[in-house]
C-alpha positions as CSV (number, residue, x, y, z in Angstrom):
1,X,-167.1,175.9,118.0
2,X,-166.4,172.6,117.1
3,X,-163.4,170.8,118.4
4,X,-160.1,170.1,115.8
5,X,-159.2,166.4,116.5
6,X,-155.5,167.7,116.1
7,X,-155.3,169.3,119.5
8,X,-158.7,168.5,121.0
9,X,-159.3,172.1,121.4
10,X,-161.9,174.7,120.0
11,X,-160.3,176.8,117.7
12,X,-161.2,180.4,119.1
13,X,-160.7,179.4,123.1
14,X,-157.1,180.4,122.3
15,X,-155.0,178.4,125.8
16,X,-157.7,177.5,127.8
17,X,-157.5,174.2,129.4
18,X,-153.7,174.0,128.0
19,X,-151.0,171.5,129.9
20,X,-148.9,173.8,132.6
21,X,-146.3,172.2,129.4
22,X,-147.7,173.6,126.9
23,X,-147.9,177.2,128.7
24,X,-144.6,177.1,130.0
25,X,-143.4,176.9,126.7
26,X,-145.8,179.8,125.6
27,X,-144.1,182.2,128.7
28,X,-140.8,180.8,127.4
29,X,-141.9,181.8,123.8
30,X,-143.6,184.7,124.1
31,X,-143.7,186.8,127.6
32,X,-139.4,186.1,128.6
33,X,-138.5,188.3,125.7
34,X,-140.9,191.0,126.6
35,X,-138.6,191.2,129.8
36,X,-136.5,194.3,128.8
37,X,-139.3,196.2,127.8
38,X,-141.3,195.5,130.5
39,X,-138.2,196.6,132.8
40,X,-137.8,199.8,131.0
41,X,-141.9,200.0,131.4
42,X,-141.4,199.8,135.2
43,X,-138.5,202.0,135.5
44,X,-140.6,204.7,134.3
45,X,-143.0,204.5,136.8
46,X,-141.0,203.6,140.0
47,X,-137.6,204.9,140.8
48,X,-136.4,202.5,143.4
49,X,-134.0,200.3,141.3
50,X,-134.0,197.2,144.0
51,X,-137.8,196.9,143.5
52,X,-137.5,195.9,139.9
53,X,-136.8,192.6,140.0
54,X,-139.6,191.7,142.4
55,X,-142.1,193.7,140.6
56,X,-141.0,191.9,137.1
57,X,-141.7,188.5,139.1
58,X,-144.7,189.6,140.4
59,X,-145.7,190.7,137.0
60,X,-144.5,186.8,135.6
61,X,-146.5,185.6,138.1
62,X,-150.1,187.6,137.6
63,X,-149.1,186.3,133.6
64,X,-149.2,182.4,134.4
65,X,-152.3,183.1,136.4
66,X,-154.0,184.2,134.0
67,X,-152.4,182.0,131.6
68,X,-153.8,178.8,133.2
69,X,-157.5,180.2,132.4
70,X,-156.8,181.6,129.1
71,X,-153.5,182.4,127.5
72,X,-153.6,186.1,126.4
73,X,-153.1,186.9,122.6
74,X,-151.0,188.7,121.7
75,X,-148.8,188.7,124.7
76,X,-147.1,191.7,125.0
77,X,-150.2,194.2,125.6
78,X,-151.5,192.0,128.5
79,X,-147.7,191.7,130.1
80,X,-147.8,195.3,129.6
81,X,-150.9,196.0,131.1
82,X,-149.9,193.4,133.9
83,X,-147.1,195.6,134.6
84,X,-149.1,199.6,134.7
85,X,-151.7,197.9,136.9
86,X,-149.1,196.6,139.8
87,X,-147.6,200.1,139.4
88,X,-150.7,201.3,140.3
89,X,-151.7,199.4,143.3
90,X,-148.0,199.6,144.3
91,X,-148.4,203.5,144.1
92,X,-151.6,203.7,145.8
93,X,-150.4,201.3,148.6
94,X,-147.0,202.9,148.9
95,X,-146.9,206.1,151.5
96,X,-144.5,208.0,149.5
97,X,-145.3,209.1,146.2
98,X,-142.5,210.2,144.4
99,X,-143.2,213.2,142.4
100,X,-141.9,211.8,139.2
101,X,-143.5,209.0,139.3
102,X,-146.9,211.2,139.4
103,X,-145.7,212.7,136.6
104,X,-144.9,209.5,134.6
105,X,-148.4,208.5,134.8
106,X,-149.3,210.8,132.6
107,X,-147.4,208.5,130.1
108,X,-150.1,205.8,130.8
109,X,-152.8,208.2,129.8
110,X,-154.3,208.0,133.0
111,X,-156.9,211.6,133.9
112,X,-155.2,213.0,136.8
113,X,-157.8,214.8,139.2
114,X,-157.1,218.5,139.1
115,X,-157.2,219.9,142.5
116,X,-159.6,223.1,142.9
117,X,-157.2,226.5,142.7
118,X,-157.0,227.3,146.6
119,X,-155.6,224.0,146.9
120,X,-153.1,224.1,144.3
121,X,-152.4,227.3,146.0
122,X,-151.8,226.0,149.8
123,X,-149.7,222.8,148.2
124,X,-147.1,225.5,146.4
125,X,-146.7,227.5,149.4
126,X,-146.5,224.2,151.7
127,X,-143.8,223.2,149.3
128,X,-141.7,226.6,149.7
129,X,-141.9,226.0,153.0
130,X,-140.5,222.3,152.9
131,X,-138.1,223.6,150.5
132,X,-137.0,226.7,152.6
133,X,-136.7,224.6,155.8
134,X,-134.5,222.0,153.8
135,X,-132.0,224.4,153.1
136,X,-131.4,225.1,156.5
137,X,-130.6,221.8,157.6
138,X,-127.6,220.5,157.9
139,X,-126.1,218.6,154.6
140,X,-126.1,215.3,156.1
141,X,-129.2,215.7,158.1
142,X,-131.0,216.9,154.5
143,X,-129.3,214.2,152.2
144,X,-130.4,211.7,154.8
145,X,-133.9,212.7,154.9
146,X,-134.2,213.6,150.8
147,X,-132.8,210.0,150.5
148,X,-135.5,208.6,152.4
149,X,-138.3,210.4,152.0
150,X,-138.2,212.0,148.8
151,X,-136.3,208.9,146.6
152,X,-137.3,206.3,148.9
153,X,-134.5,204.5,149.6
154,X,-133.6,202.1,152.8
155,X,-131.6,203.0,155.6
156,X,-129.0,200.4,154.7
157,X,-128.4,202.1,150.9
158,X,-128.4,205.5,152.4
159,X,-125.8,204.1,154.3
160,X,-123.7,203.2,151.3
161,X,-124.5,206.2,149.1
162,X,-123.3,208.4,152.0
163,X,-120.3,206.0,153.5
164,X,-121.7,206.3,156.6
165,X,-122.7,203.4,159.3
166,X,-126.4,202.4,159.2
167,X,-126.8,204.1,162.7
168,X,-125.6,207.3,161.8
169,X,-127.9,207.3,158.9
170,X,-130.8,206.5,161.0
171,X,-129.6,209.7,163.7
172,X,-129.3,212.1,161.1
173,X,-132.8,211.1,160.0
174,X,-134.2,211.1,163.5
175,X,-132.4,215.1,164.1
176,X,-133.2,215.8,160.3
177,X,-137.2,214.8,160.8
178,X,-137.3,216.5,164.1
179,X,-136.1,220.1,163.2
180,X,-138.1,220.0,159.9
181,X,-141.3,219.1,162.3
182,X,-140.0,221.9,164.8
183,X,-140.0,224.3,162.0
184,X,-143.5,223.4,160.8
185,X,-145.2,223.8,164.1
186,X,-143.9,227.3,164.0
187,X,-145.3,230.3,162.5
188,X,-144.4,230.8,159.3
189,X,-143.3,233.9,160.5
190,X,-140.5,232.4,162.4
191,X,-139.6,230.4,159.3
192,X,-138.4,234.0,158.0
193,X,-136.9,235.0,160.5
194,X,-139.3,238.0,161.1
195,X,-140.4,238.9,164.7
């Protein structure tokens, strides 16, 4: 391509080699506005409300990185794309998986491995279980742990969801974690109840 002596720049290298001035104003332009949908993109695949903000940064950020090579055109299907790839290394790097958020992959079109039919199997029946042994905790001891484990959420907003003191919180997750492992390491037969 030949250079335009306008800008100095060959006409199909869209961005690359631009002044950090010149893509400032292009993030100003074109990704800032994408920011609500890219929000509502992220709230779909993570349900812990304080990490939004940090993961819309962190999506900003990956955008002027890539941005100082070669400004993306059009903007809002890279920023999008940004965003469904940090969900996915944030999902594979977090321990806890929420089950929604499995499910809301789908929406990414993403071919989720189907586990053989014994397996599928065991994971219902370990999930009665878990589900039966919840319900005989007691409530705080269960809130406390579904708060944690199941939603993710810190000690310190477990804490305020329940009006309790940190400490408290972090006991009835202790007793809570304990008698669900006691009840595990039984029989299942004991679960029941039967001798």
């Amino acid at each position: 391509m030949a250079e335009t002596p306008e800008n100095g720049r060959e006409g199909n290298d869209f961005g690359a080699g631009l002044p950090a001035a010149e893509i400032n104003a292009w993030f100003v332009r074109e990704v800032l506005p994408l920011e609500g949908a890219l929000r509502r993109l992220l709230r779909l695949g993570w349900r812990n409300e304080s990490d939004i903000s940090d993961m819309c940064q962190d999506v900003f950020v990956r955008t002027i990185e890539a941005a100082r090579t070669r400004v993306p055109h059009p903007a809002k299907p890279f920023v999008l794309s940004v965003a469904r790839n940090l969900l996915i290394d944030r999902l594979r790097r977090d321990q806890i998986v929420s089950i929604d958020a499995v499910a809301d992959l789908e929406i990414f079109g993403f071919a989720a491995d189907e586990p053989a039919p014994d397996r599928s199997a065991i994971a219902r029946q370990e999930l009665r279980r878990l589900q039966a042994a919840l319900t005989k905790l007691p409530d705080r001891w269960r809130d406390a742990v579904v708060l944690r484990k199941v939603e993710g959420l810190s000690r310190r907003e477990i804490a305020a969801r329940l009006g309790l003191a940190e400490i408290t919180v972090a006991q009835h997750l202790a007793f809570g974690i304990a008698a669900l492992t006691d009840m595990f390491h039984r029989e299942p037969e004991d679960v029941r109840g039967a001798p």
